[in-house]
KEPA-327856 format. One record per atom (N, C-alpha, C): residue in one letter; atom name; z, y, x. Coordinates in pm, whole numbers, m for minus. Layout:
N
- A	CA	Z	Y	X
...
END
This chain:
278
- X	N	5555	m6457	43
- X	CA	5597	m6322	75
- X	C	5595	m6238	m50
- X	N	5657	m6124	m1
- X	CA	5694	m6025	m174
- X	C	5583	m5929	m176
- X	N	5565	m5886	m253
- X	CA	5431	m5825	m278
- X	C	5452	m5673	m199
- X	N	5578	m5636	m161
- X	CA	5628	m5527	m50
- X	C	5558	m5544	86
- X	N	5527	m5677	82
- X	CA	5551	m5728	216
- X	C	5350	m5771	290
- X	N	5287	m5801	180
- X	CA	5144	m5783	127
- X	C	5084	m5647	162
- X	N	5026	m5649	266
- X	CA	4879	m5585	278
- X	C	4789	m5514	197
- X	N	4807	m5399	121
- X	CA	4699	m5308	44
- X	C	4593	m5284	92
- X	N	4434	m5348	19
- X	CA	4361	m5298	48
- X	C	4240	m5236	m46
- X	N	4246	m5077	m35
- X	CA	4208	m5008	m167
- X	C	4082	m4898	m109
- X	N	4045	m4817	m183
- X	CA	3951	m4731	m180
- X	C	3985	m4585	m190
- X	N	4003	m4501	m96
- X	CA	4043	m4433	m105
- X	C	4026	m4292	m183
- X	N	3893	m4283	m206
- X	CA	3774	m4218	m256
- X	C	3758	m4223	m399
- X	N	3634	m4179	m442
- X	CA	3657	m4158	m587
- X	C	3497	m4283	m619
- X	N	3453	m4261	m736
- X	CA	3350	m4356	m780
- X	C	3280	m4223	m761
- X	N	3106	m4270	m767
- X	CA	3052	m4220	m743
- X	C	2922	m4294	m840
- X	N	2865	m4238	m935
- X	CA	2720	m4285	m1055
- X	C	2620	m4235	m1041
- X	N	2509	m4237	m883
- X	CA	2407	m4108	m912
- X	C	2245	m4135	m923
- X	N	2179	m4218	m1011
- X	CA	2038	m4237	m942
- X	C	2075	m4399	m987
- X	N	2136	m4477	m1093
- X	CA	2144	m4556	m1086
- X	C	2245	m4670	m982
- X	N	2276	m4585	m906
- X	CA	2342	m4634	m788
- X	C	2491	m4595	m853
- X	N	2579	m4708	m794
- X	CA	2739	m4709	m792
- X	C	2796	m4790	m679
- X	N	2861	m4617	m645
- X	CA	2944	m4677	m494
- X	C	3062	m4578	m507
- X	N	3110	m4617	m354
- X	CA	3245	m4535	m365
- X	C	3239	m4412	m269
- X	N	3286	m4275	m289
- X	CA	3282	m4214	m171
- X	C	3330	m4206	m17
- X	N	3428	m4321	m36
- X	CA	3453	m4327	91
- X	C	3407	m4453	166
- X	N	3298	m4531	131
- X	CA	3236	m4663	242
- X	C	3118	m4647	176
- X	N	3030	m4546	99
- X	CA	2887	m4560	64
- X	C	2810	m4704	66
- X	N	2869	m4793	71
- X	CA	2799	m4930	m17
- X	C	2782	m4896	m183
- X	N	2633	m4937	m145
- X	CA	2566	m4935	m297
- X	C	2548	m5022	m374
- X	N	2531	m5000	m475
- X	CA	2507	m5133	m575
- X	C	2422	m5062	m705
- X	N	2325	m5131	m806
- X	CA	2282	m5092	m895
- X	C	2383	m5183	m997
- X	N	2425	m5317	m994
- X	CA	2473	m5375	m1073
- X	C	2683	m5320	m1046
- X	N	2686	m5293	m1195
- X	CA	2876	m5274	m1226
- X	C	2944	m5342	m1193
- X	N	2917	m5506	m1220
- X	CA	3026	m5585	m1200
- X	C	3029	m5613	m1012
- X	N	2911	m5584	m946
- X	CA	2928	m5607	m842
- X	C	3029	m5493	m708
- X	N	2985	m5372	m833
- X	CA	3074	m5251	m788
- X	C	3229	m5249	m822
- X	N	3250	m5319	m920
- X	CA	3426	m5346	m921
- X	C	3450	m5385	m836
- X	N	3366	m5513	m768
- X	CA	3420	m5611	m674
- X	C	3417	m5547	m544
- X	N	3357	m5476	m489
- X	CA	3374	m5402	m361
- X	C	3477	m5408	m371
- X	N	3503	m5423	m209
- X	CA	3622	m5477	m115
- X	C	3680	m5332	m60
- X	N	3749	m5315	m68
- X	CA	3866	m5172	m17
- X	C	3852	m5147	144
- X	N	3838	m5030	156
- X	CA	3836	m4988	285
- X	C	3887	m4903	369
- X	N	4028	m4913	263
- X	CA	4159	m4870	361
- X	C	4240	m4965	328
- X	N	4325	m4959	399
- X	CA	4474	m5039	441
- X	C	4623	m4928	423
- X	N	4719	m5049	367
- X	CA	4841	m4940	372
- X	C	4947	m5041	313
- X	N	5038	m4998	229
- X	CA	5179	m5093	196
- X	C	5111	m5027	43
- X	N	5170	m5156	m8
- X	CA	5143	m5120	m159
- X	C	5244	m5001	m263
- X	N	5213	m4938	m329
- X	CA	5288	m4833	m424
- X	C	5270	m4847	m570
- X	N	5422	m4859	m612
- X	CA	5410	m4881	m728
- X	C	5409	m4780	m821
- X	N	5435	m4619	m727
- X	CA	5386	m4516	m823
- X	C	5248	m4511	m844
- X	N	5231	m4463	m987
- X	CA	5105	m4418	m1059
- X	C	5049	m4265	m966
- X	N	4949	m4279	m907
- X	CA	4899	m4146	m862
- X	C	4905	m4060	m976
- X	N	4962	m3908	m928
- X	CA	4919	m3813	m1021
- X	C	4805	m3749	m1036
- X	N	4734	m3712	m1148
- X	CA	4603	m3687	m1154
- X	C	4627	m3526	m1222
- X	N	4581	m3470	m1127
- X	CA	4586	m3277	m1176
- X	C	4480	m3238	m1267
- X	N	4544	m3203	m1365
- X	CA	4444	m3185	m1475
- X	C	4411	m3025	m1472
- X	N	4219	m3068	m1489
- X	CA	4139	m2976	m1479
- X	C	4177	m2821	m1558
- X	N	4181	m2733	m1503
- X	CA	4215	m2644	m1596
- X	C	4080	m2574	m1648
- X	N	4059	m2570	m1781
- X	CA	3948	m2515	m1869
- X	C	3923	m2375	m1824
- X	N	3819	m2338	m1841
- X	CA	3743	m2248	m1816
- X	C	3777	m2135	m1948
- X	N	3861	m2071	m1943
- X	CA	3863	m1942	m2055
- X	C	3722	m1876	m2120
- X	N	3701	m1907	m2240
- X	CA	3543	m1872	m2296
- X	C	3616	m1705	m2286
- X	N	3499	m1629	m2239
- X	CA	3526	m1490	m2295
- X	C	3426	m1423	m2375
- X	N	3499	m1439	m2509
- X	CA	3374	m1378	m2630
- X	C	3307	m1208	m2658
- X	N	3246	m1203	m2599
- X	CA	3177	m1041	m2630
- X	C	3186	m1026	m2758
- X	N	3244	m879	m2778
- X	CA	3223	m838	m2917
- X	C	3135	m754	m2919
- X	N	3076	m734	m3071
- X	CA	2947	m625	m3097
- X	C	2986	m505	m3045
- X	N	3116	m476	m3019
- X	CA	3185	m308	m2991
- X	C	3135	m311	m2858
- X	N	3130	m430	m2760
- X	CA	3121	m440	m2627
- X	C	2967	m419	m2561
- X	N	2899	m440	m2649
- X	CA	2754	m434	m2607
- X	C	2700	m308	m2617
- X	N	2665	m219	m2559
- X	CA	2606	m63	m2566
- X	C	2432	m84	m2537
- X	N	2390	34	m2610
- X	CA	2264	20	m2581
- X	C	2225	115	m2474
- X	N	2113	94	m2442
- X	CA	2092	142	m2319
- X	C	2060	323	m2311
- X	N	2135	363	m2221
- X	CA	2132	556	m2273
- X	C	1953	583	m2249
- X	N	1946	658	m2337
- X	CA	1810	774	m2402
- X	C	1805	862	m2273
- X	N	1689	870	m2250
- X	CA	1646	967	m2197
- X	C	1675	1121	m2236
- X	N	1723	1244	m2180
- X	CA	1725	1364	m2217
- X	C	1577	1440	m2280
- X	N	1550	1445	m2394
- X	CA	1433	1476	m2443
- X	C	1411	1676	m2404
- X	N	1271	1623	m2291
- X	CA	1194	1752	m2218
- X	C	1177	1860	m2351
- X	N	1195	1962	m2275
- X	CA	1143	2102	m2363
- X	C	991	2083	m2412
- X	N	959	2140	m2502
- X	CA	825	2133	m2599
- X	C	739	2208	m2555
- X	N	809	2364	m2484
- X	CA	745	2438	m2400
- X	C	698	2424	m2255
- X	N	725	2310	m2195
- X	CA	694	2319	m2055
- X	C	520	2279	m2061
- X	N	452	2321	m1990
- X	CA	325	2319	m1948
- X	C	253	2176	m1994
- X	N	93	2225	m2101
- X	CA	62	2135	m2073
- X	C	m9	2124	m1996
- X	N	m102	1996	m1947
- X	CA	m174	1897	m1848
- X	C	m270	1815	m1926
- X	N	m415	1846	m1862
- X	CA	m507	1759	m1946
- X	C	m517	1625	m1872
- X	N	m538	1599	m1964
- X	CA	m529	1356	m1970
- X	C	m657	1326	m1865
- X	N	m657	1258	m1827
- X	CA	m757	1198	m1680
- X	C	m871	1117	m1782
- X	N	m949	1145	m1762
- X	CA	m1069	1074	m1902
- X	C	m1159	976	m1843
- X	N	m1199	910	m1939
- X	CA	m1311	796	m1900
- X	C	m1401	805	m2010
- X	N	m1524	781	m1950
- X	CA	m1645	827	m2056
- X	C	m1750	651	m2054
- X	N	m1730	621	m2147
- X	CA	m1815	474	m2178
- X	C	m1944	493	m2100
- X	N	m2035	375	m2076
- X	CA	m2120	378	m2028
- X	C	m2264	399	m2181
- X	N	m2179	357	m2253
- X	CA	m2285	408	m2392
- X	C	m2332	532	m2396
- X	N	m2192	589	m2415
- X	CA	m2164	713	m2468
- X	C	m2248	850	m2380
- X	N	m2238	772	m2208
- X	CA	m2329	842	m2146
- X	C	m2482	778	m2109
- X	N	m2548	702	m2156
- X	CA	m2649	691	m2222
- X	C	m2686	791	m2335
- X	N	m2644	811	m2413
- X	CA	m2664	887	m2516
- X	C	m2613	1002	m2493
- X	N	m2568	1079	m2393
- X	CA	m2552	1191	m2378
- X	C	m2687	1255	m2292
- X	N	m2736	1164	m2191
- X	CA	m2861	1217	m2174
- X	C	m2947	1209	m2202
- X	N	m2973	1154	m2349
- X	CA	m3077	1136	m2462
- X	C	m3080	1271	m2517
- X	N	m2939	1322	m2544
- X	CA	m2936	1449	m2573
- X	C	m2994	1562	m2569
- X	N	m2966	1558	m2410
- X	CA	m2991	1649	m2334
- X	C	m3100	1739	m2348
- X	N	m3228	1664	m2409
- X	CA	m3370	1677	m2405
- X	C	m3422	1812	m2492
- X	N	m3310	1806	m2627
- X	CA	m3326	1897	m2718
- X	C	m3213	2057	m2657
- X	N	m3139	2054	m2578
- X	CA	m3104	2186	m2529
- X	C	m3161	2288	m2526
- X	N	m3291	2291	m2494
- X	CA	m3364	2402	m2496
- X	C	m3386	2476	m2588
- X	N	m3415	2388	m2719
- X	CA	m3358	2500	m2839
- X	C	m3302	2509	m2944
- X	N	m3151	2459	m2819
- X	CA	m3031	2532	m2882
- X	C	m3005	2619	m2810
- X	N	m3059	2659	m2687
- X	CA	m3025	2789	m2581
- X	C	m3072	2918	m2662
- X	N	m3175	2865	m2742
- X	CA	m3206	3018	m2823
- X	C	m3170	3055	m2919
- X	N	m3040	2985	m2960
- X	CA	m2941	3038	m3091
- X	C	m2849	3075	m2982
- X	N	m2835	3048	m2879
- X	CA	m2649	3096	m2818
- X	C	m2680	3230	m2813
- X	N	m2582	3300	m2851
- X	CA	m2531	3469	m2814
- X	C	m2497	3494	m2663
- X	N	m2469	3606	m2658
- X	CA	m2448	3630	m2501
- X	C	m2301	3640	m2492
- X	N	m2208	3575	m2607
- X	CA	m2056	3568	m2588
- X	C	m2048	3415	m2596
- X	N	m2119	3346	m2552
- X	CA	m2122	3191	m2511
- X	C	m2068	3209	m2402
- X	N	m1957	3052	m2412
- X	CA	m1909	2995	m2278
- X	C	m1961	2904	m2246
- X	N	m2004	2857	m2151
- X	CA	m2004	2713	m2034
- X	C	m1921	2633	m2064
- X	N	m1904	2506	m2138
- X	CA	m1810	2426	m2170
- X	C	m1749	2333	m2062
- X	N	m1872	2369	m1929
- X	CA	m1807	2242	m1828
- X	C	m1744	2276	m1758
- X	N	m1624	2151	m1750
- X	CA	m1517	2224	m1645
- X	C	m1520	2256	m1517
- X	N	m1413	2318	m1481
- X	CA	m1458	2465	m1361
- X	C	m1538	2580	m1406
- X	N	m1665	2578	m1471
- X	CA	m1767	2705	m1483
- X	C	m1673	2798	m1544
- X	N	m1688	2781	m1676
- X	CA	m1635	2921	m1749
- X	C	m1704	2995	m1775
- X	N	m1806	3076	m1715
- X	CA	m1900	3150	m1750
- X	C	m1974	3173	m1823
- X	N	m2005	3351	m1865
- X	CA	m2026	3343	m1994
- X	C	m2211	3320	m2007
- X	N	m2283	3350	m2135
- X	CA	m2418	3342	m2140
- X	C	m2499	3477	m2079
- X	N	m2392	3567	m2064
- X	CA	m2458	3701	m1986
- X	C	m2461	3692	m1816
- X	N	m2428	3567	m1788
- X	CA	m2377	3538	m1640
- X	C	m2472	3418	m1588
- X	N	m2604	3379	m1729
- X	CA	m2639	3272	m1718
- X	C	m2724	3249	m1545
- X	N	m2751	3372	m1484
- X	CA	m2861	3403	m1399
- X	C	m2752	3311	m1283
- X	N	m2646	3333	m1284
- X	CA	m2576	3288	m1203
- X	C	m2526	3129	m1206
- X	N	m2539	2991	m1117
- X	CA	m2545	2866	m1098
- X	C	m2413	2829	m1155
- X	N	m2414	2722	m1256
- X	CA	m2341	2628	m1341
- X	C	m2263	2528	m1211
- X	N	m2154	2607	m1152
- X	CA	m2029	2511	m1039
- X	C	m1977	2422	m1152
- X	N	m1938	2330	m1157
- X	CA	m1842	2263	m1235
- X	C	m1777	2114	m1147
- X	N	m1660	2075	m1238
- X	CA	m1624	1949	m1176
- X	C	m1691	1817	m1289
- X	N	m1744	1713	m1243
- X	CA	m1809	1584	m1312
- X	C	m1726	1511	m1370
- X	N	m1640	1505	m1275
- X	CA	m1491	1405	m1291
- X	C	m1394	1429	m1333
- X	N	m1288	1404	m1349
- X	CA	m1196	1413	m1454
- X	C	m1027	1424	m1371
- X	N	m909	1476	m1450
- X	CA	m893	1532	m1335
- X	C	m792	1408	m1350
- X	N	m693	1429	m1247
- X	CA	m653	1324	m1215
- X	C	m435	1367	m1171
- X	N	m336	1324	m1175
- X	CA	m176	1350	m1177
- X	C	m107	1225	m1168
- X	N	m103	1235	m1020
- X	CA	m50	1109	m948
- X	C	79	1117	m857
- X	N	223	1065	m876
- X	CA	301	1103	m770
- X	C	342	1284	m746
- X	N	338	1348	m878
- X	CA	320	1533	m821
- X	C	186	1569	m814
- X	N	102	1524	m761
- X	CA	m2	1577	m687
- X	C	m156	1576	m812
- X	N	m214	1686	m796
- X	CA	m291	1723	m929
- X	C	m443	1750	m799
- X	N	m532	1668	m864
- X	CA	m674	1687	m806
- X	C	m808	1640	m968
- X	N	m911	1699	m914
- X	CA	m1039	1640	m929
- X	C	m1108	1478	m932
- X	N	m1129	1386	m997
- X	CA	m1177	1264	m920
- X	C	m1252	1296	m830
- X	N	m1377	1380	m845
- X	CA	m1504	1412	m775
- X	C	m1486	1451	m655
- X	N	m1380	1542	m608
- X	CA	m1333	1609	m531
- X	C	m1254	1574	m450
- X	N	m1122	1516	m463
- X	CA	m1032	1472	m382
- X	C	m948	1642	m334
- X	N	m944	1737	m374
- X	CA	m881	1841	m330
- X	C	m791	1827	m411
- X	N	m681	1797	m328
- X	CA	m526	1807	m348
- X	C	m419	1929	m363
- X	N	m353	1937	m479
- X	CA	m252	2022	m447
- X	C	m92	1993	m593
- X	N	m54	2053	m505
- X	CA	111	2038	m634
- X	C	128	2160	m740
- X	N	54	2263	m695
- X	CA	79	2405	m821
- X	C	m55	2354	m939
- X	N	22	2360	m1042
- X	CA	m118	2376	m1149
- X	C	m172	2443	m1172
- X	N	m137	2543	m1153
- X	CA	m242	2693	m1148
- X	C	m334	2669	m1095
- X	N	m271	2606	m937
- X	CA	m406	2636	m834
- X	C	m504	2502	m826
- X	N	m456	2429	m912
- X	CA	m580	2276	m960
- X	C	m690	2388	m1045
- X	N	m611	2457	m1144
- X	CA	m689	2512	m1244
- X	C	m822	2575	m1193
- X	N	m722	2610	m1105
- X	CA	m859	2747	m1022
- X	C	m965	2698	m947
- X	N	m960	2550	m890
- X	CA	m1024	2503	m806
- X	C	m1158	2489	m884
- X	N	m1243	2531	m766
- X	CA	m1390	2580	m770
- X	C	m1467	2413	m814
- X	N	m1529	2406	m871
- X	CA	m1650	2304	m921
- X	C	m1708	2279	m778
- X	N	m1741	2114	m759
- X	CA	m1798	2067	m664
- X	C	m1974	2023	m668
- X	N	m2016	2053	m789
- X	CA	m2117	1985	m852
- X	C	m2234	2089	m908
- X	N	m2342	2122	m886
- X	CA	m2435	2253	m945
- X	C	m2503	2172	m1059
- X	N	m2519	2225	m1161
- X	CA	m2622	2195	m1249
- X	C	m2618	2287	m1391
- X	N	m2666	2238	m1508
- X	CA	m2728	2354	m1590
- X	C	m2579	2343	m1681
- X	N	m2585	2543	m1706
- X	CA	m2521	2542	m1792
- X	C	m2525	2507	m1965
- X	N	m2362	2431	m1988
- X	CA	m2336	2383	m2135
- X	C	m2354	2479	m2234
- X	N	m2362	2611	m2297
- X	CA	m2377	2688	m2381
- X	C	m2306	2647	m2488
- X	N	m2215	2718	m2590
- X	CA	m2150	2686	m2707
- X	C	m2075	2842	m2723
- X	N	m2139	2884	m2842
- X	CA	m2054	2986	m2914
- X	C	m1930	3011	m2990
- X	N	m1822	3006	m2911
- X	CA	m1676	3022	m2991
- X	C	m1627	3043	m3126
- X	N	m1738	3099	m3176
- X	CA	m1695	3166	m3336
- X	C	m1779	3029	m3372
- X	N	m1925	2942	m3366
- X	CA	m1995	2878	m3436
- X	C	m1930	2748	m3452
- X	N	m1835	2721	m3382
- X	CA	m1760	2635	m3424
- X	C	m1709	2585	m3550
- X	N	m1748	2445	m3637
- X	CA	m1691	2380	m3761
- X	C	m1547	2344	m3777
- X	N	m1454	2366	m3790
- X	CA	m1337	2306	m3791
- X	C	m1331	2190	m3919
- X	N	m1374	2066	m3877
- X	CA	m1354	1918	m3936
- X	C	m1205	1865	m3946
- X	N	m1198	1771	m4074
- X	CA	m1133	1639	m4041
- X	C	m1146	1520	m4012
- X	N	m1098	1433	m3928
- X	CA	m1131	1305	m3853
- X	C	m1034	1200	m3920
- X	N	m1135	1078	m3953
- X	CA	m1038	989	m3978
- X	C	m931	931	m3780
- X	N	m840	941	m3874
- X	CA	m751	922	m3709
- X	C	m630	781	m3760
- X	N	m647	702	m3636
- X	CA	m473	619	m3683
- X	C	m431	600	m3509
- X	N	m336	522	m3544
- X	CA	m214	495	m3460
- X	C	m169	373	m3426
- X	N	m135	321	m3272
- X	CA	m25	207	m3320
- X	C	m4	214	m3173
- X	N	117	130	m3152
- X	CA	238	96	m3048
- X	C	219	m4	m3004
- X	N	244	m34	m2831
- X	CA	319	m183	m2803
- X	C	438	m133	m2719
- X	N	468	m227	m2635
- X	CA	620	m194	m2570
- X	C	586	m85	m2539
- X	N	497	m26	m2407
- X	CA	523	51	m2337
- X	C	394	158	m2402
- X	N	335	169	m2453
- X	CA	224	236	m2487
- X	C	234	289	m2610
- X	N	149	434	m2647
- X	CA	86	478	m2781
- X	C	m31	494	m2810
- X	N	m120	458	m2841
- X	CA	m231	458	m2899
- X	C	m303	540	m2966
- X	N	m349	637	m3012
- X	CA	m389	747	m3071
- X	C	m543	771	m3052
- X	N	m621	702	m3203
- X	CA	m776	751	m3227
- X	C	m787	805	m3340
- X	N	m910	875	m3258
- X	CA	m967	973	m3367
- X	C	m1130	897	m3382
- X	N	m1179	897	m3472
- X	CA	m1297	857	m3509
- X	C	m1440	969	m3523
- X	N	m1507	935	m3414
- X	CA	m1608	1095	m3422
- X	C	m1747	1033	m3327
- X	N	m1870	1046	m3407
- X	CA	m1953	1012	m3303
- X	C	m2019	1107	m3281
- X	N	m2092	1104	m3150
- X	CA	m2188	1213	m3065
- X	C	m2031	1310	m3002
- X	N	m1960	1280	m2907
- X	CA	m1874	1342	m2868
- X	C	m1917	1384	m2795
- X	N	m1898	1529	m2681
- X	CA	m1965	1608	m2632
- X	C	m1791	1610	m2525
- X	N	m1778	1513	m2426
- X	CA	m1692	1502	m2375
- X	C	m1659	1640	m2281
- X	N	m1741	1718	m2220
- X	CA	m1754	1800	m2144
- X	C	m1660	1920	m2215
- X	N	m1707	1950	m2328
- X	CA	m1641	2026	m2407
- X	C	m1467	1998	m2540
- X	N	m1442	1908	m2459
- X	CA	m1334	1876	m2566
- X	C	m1191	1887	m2464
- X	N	m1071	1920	m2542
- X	CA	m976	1969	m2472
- X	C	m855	1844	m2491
- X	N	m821	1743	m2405
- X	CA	m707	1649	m2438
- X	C	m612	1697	m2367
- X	N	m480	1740	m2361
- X	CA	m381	1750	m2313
- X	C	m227	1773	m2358
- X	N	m96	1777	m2321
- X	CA	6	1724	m2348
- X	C	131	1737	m2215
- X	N	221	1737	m2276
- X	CA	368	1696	m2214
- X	C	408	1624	m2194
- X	N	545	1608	m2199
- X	CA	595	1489	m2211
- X	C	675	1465	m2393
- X	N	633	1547	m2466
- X	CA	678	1553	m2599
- X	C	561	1610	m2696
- X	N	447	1648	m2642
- X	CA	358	1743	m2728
- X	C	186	1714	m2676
- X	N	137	1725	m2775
- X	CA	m26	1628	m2777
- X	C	m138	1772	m2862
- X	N	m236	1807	m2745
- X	CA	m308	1873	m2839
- X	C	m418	1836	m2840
- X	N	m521	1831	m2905
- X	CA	m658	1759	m2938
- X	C	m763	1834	m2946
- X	N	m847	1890	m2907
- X	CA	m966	1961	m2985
- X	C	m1090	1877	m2898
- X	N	m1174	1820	m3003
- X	CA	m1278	1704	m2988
- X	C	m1390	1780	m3064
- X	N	m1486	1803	m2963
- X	CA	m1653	1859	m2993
- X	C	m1744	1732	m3041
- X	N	m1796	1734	m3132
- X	CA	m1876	1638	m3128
- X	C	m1976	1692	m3285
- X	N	m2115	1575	m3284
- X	CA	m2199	1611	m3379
- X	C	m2231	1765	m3347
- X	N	m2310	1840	m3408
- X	CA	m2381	1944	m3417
- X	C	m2251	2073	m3443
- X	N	m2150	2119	m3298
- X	CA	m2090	2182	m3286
- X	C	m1918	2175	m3404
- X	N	m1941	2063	m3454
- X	CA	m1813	1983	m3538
- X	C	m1657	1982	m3422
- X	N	m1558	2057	m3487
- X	CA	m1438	2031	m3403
- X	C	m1324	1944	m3483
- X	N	m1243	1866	m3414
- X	CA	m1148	1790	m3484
- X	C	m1042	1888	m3423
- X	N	m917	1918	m3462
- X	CA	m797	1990	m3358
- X	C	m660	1912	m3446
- X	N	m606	1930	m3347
- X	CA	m462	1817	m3351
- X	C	m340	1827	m3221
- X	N	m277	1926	m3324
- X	CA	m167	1965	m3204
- X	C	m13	1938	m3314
- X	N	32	1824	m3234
- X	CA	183	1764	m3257
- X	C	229	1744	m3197
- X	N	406	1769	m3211
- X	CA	496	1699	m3162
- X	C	545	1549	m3171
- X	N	581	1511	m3054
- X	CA	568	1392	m3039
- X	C	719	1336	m3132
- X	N	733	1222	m3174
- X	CA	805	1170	m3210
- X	C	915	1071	m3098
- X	N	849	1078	m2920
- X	CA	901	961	m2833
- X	C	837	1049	m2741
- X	N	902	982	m2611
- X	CA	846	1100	m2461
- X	C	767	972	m2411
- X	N	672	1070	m2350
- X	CA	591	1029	m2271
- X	C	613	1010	m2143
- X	N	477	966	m2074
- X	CA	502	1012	m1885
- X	C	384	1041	m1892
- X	N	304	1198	m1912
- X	CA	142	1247	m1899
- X	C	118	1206	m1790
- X	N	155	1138	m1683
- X	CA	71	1129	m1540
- X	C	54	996	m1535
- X	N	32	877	m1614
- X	CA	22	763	m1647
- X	C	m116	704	m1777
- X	N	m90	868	m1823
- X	CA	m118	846	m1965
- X	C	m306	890	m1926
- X	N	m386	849	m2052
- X	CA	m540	896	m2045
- X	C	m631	892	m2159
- X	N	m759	947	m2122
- X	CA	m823	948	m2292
- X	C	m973	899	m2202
- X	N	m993	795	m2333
- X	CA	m1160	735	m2347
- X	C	m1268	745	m2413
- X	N	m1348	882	m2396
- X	CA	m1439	859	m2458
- X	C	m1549	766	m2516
- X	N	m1582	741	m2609
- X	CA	m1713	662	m2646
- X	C	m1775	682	m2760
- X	N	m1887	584	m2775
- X	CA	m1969	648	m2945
- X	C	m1948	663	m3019
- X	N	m1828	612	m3055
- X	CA	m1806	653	m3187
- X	C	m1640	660	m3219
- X	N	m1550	668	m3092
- X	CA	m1444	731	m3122
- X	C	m1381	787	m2956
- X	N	m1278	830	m2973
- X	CA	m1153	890	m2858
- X	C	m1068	818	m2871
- X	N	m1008	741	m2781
- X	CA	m884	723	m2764
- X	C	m777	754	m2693
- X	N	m667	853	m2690
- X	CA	m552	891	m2637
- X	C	m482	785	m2627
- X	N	m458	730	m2505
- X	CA	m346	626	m2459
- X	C	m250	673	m2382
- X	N	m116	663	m2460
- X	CA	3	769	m2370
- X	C	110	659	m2324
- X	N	134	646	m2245
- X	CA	219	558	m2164
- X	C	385	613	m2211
- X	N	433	495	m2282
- X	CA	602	535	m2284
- X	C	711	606	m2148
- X	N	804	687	m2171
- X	CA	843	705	m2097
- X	C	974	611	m2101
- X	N	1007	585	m2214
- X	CA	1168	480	m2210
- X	C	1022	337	m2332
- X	N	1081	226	m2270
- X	CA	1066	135	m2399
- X	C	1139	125	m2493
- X	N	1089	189	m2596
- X	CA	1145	177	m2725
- X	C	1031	176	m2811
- X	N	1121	131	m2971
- X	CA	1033	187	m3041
- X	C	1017	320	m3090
- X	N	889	341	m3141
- X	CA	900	466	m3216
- X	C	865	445	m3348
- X	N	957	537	m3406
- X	CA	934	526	m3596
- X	C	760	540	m3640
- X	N	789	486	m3784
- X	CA	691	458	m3858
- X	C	537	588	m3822
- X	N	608	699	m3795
- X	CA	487	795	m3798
- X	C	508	815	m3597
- X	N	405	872	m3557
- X	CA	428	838	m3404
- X	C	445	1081	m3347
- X	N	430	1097	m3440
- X	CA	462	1236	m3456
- X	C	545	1306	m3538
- X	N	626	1417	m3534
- X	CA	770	1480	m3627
- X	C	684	1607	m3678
END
């Protein structure tokens, strides 16, 4: 008979190499050995064709090359006014540092008899002056705290959104008043440095015997002011503009023995230039 006339029997399917295994996709008989996989037997039927199947060629995948023009960096934040309100930093006081603050304590008595009667109360909430001494030392212990809007006391838990009216809020805590005369104040210099990671700034000042009660940390979102009591009525002060924005309600300061640290939380990740203030 003519080979027209002959019985095709082929595979209809494609090869298939996965796991060591070779078979065909259309009768899944396996084999690990090649020559035994040629020999598989066909498992369709038909009349034989002497056209060549056409085989549709794959069409390539178009590379599409980015150019440097195409890549933008990511937009800047609108940099906050210099004037908007500051906000003091939420503080933490070492467990050293207050060890040795009530070591202190012991010798107060006479330093009460150098204060003038235009002494303030350094602890926060009091205010009061040394002519007011007859009257009980209110203050807050804790530190304050700017979470979500909302401005409180740790000690306290009294909540509110106006800063005024955080300001005003009454001391939860009685005990003796801080005494310090405004004019007897030293105005010092502090060795101070700096440094960055992604999201953070770093900012110490170097000062021992800090008198946390009496020192002023606070800031914007562009502006940092410093005044640090420490040693025998010694002030450090340090008021700059920032070089990078902040987020103050993230941000905080740590007292301990022998320095401060201002840790200000980035508001965009970036860097900031060589000096961390303009």
């Amino acid at each position: 008979a003519s080979n027209e006339s002959e019985e095709c029997v082929y595979h209809s399917g494609e090869p298939v190499f996965h796991d060591v295994y070779k078979y065909w996709s259309c009768c899944d008989k396996k084999t690990t050995d090649f020559t035994e996989f040629l020999n598989i037997k066909g498992c369709c039927r038909s009349k034989h064709n002497g056209e060549k199947p056409v085989v549709e060629e794959k069409k390539s995948e178009e590379k599409v090359q980015i150019q440097p023009s195409d890549i933008k960096p990511p937009e800047r934040m609108v940099r906050p006014s210099e004037s908007e309100p500051l906000v003091p930093l939420p503080s933490i006081i070492s467990p050293s540092l207050q060890k040795l603050l009530k070591n202190l304590q012991i010798s107060e008595g006479s330093v009460d008899a150098e204060i003038t009667k235009d002494a303030i109360c350094q602890r926060k909430g009091c205010g009061k002056s040394k002519s007011e001494e007859d009257q009980p030392c209110i203050y807050h212990p804790g530190s304050p705290i700017f979470h979500e809007g909302l401005k409180f006391w740790s000690c306290c838990k009294k909540r509110t959104t106006d800063f005024n009216e955080f300001l005003a809020q009454k001391g939860c805590e009685k005990g003796s008043h801080a005494w310090a005369n405004p004019n007897e104040k030293k105005v010092v210099e502090c060795r101070h440095d700096w440094h960055q990671t992604g999201d953070q700034v770093n900012f110490t000042v170097y000062a021992k015997k800090v008198h946390p009660d009496r020192c002023l940390i606070r800031c914007n979102a562009v502006k940092l002011e410093v005044e640090i009591v420490f040693g025998d009525n010694q002030v450090f002060n340090f008021n700059k503009v920032l070089a990078g924005i902040i987020d103050p309600e993230k941000s905080k300061v740590t007292f301990s023995t022998a320095k401060v640290e201002v840790s200000m939380r980035k508001a965009e990740f970036v860097a900031w230039p060589s000096t961390f203030v303009l």
